[in-house]
C-alpha positions in Angstrom: -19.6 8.6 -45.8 -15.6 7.7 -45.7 -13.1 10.2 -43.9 -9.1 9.3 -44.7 -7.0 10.6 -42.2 -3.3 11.5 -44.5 -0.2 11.1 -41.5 2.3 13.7 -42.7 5.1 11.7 -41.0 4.9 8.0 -41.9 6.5 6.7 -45.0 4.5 3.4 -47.0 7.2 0.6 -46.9 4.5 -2.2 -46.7 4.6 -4.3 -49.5 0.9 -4.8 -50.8 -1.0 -1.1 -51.4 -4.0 -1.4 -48.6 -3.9 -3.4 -45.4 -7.4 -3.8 -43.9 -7.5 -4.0 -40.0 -11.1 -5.1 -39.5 -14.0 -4.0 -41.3 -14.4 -0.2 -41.4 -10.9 0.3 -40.8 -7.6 0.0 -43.4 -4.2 1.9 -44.1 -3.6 3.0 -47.1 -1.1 4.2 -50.1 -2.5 7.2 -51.0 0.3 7.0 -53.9 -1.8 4.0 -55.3 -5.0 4.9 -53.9 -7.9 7.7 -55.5 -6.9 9.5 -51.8 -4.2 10.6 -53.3 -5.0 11.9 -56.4 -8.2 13.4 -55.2 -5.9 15.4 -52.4 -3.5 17.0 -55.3 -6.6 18.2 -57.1 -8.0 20.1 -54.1 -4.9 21.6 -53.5 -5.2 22.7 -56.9 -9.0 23.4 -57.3 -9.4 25.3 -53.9 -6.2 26.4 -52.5 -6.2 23.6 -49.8 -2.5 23.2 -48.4 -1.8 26.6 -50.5 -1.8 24.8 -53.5 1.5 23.1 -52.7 0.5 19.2 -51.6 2.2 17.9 -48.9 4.2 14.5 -48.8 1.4 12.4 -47.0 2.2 8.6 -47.4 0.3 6.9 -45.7 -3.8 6.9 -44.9 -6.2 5.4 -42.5 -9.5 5.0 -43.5 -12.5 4.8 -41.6 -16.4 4.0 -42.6 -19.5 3.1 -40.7 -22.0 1.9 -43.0 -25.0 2.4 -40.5 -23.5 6.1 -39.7 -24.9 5.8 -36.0 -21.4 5.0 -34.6 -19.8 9.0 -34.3 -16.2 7.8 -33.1 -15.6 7.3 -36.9 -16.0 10.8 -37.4 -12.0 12.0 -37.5 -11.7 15.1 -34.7 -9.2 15.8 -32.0 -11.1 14.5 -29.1 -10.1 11.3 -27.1 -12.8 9.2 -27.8 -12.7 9.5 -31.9 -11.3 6.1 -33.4 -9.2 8.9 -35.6 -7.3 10.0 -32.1 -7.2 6.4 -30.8 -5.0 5.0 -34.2 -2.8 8.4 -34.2 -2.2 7.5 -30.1 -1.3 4.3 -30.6 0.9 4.9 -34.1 2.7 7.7 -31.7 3.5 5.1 -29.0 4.7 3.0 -31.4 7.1 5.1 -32.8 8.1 6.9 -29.6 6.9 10.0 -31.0 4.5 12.5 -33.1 4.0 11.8 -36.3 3.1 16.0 -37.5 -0.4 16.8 -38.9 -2.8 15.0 -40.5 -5.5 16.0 -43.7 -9.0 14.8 -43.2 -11.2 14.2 -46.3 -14.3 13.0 -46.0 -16.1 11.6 -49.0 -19.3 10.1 -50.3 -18.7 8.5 -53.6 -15.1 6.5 -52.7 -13.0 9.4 -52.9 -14.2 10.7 -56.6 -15.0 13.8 -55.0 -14.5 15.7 -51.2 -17.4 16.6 -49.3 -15.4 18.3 -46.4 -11.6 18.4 -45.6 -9.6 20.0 -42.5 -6.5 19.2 -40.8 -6.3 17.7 -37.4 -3.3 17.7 -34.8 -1.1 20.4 -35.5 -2.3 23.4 -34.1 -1.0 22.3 -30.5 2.0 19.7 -31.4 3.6 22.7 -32.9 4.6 23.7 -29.7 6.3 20.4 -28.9 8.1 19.8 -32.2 10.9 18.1 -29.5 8.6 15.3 -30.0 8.3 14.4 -33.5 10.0 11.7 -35.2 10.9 11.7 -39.0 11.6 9.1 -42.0 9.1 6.5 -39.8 8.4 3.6 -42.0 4.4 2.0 -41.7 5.9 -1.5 -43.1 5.1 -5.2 -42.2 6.6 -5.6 -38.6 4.8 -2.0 -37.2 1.8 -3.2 -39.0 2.0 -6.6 -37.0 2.5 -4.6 -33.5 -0.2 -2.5 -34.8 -2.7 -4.8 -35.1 -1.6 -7.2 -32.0 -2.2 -3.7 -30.2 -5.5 -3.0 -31.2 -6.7 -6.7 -30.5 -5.4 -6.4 -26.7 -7.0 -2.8 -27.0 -10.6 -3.9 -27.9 -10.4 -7.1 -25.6 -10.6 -5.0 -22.7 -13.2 -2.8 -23.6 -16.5 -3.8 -22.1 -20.0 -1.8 -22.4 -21.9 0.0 -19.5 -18.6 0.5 -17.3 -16.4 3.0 -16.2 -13.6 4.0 -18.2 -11.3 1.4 -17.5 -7.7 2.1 -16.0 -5.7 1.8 -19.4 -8.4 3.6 -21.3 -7.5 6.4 -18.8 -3.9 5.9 -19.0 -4.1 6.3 -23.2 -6.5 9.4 -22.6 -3.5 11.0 -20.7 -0.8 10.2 -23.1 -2.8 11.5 -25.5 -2.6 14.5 -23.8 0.8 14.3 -23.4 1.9 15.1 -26.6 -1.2 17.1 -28.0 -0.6 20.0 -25.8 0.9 23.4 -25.8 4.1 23.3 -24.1 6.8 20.7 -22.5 5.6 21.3 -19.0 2.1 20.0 -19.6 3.7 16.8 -21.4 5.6 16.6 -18.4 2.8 16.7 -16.0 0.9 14.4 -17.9 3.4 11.8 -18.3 3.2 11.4 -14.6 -0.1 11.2 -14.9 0.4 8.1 -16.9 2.8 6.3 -14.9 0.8 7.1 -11.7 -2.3 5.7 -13.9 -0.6 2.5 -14.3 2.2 2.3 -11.3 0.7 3.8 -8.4 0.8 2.0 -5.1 -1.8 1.0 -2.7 -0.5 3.4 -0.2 0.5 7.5 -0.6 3.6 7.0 1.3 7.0 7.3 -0.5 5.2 7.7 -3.7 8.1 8.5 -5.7 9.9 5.6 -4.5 7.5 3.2 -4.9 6.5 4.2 -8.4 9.7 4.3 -9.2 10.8 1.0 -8.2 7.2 -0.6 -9.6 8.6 0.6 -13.5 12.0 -0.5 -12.8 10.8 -3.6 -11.8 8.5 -4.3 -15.5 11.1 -2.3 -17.2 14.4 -3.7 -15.9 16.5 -6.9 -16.4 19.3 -7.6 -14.6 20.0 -5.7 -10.9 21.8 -3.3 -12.0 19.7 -1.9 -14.8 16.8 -1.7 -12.9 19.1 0.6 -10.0 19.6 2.7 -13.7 15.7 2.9 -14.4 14.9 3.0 -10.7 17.2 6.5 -10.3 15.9 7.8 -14.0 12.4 7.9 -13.1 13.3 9.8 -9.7 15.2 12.1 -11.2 12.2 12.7 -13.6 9.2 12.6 -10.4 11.7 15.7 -9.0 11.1 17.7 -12.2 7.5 16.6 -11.9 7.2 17.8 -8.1 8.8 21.6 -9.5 6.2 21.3 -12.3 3.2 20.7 -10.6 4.4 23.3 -7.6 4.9 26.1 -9.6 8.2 26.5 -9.6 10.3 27.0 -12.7 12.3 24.7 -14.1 15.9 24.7 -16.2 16.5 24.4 -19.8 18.6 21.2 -18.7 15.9 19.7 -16.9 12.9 20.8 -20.1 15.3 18.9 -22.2 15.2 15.4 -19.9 11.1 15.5 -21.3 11.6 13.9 -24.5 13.4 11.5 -23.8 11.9 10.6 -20.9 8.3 10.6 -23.5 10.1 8.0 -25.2 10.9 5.6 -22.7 7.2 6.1 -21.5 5.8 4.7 -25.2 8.4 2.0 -24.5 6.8 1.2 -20.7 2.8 1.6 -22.8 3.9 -0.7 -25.7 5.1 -3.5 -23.1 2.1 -3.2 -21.4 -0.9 -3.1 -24.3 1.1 -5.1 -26.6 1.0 -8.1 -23.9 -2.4 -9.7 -23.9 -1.7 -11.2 -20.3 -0.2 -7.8 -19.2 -2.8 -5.7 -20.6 -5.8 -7.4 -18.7 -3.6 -7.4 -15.5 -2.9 -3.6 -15.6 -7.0 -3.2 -16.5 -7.8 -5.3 -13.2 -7.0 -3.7 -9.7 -6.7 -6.8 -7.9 -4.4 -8.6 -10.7 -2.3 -5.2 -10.7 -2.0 -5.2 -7.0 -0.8 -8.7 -6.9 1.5 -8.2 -10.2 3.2 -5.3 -9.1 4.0 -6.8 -5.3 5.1 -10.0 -6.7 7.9 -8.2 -8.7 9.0 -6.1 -6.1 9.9 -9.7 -4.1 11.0 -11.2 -6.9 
């Protein structure tokens, strides 16, 4: 069995037709690919879409040969290899990239054995996030694949979920969810995840100063990030208290969603960085040598 997942929202600008990430896993141009014209007869045949195909331009597809590994199967749950890509591609490009059509096929996409969509009956409500006219071309495809090497060197068997496996598991959550206030409670999920201090006092002011410090360059702009990310944590504090919270301050979500995807890339596109975030002793010593640097 092979499953495509179609992305809505991401525009082929590569310049070779399929790009193969490892075995069992390669993007596609479903414009040059059977995916595609199998899709527009569906629509046709059985109504799929309402008979009106929608512009998808770029496909990832998945295969297990032996069939005994499930995460290939494409669903909305964290721990599908379908829901790891889409994470990742939505880091990368600071934002959602809309819904995605699943086919799954048996003969190389002559024919469909089962199709649905996947990741747009909750991102709906967050449309703030989406990002249009991104382009899946050489350079994202190089981030892409330096990603998913850091990703897979720090997965090891017979553990517990490691710390930036948890931190992807809430940013995932962050942006398939129903409203702005749960992306906002999750994003501070994430950067406590990967920021928090050894201590609970002056949390606020420690996390902040622990992303200013990876984030920032010169004094000054990490006093910028430093007095961002508080002013965020005091929308978080109203969030997670009950209280309600102004249109102004709903609106400081989105962007704030973006400049977590940049903190994420810096961190899982780094080989060195990634390891060091995944190790509580390395992050300890990481995060208190910047704070005296």
């Amino acid at each position: 069995m092979k499953f495509v997942i179609l992305i809505h929202l991401l525009n082929w600008e590569h310049h070779e037709n399929e790009y193969i990430l490892e075995e069992g896993i390669s993007f596609i141009n479903p414009n040059t690919h059977p995916v595609g014209k199998l899709y527009k007869k569906i629509c046709g045949r059985d109504n799929i879409d309402e008979g009106e195909p929608y512009t998808f331009n770029t496909g990832l597809i998945l295969y297990d040969e032996t069939g005994s590994d499930h995460s290939f199967l494409p669903s909305s749950s964290h721990y599908s290899l379908s829901t790891t890509f889409i994470n990742l591609l939505t880091i990368i490009y600071k934002g959602t990239l809309g819904h995605c059509r699943i086919i799954m096929s048996k003969d190389d996409f002559k024919t469909s054995h089962l199709t649905y969509t996947l990741y747009d009956s909750l991102t709906e409500f967050t449309d703030e996030l989406t990002v249009y006219h991104s382009k899946f071309d050489g350079n994202s495809i190089e981030v892409l694949e330096k990603v998913w090497q850091n990703l897979k060197s720090t997965y090891t068997s017979g553990v517990q979920k490691s710390r930036i496996e948890n931190m992807l598991n809430f940013f995932y959550f962050s942006w398939y969810t129903l409203t702005l206030e749960l992306t906002g409670i999750s994003l501070s999920i994430v950067l406590e995840t990967l920021f928090s201090p050894h201590s609970n006092s002056e949390l606020t002011h420690q996390i902040a100063c622990n992303v200013s410090n990876l984030m920032g360059n010169e004094k000054e702009g990490k006093k910028e990030l430093y007095k961002y990310v508080k002013k965020y944590y005091s929308i978080r504090s109203k969030l997670v208290h009950g209280e309600t919270i102004k249109e102004v301050e709903l609106n400081l979500i989105p962007p704030f969603f973006k400049f977590i995807c940049e903190v994420i890339l810096k961190i899982i596109s780094d080989y060195s960085l990634i390891h060091t975030f995944n190790d509580n002793k390395k992050r300890r010593e990481f995060i208190e040598d910047k704070l005296f640097e």
